[in-house]
C-alpha positions in Angstrom: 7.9 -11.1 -18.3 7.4 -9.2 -15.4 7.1 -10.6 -11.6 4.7 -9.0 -9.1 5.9 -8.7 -5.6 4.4 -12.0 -4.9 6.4 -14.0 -7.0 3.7 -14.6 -9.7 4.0 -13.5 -13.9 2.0 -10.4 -14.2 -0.3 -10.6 -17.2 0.0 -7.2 -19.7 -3.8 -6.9 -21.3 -2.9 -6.0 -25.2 -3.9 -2.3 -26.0 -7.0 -1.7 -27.1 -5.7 1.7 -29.3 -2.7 2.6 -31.2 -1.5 6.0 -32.8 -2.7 7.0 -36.3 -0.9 9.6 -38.3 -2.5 10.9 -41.7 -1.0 12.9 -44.3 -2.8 15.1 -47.2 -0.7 16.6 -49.4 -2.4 20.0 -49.0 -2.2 19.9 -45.3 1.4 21.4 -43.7 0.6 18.8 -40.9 -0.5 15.5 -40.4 -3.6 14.4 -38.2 -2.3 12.0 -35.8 -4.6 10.6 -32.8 -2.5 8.4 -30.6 -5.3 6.7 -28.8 -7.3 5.9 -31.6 -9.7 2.4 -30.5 -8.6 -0.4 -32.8 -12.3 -1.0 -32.9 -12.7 2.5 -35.0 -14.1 1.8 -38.7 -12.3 3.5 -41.2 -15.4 5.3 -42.3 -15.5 6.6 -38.9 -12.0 7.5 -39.3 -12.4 9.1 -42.5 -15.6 11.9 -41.5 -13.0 12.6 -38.3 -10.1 13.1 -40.9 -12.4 15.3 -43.4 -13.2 17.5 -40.4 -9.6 17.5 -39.3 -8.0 18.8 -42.3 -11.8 21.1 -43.1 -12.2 19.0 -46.4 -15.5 17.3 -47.6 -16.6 15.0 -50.1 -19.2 17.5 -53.4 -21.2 16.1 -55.9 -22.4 19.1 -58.5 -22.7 19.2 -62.4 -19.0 19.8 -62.5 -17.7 16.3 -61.2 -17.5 15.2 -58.1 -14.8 15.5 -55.5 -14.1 12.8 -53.3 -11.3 11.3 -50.9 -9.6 8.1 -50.1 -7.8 7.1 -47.0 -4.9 4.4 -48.4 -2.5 2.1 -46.0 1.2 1.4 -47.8 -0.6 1.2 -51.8 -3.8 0.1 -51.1 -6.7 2.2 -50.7 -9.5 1.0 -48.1 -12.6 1.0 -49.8 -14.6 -1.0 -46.6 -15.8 1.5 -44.5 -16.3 -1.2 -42.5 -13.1 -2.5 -41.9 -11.3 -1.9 -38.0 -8.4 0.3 -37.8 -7.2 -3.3 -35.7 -7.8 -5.2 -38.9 -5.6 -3.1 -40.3 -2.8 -2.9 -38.6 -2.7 -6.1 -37.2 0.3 -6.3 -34.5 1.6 -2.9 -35.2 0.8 -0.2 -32.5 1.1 2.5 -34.9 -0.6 2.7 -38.5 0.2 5.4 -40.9 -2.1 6.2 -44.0 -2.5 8.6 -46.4 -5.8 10.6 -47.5 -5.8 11.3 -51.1 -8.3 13.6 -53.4 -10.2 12.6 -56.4 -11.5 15.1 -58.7 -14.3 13.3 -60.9 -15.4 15.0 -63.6 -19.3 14.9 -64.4 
């Protein structure tokens, strides 16, 4: 704990962002935003992470191609959910987006 200069406990607010780092096997880098707002949905998150690696979801007579943002094994299907949900006390959060090729 840290003192002020008048002898009193100076208070630390918790931070209201931590870094993100996403990985897509086609891509030679990761996305990474390291003031991402633990408020962010991760449908939010996943339209920035589309753009960032110049991706998007098709739907033709083919199949369909869509992607999935997943956290350790499990994929998050709430678009919904807050990146602080997620993470809970960590400060950093590291997921993975992953292609699915349905076939119509």
């Amino acid at each position: 704990m840290k003192v002020d200069a008048h002898g009193t406990a100076a208070q630390h607010a918790a931070p209201d962002h931590l870094e993100i780092s996403i990985r897509f096997p086609a891509a030679t880098k990761p996305f990474v935003d390291p003031h991402a707002s633990l408020a962010e949905t991760v449908g939010a998150l996943k339209v920035r992470a589309l753009s960032a690696f110049e991706v998007a979801e098709t739907s033709g007579p083919e199949g369909q191609t869509l992607y999935f943002l997943y956290f350790d094994q499990e994929r998050l299907d709430d678009p919904a959910q807050t990146l602080g949900q997620i993470a809970g006390e960590k400060h950093t959060l590291k997921l993975k987006l992953v292609q699915q090729l349905v076939q119509g």
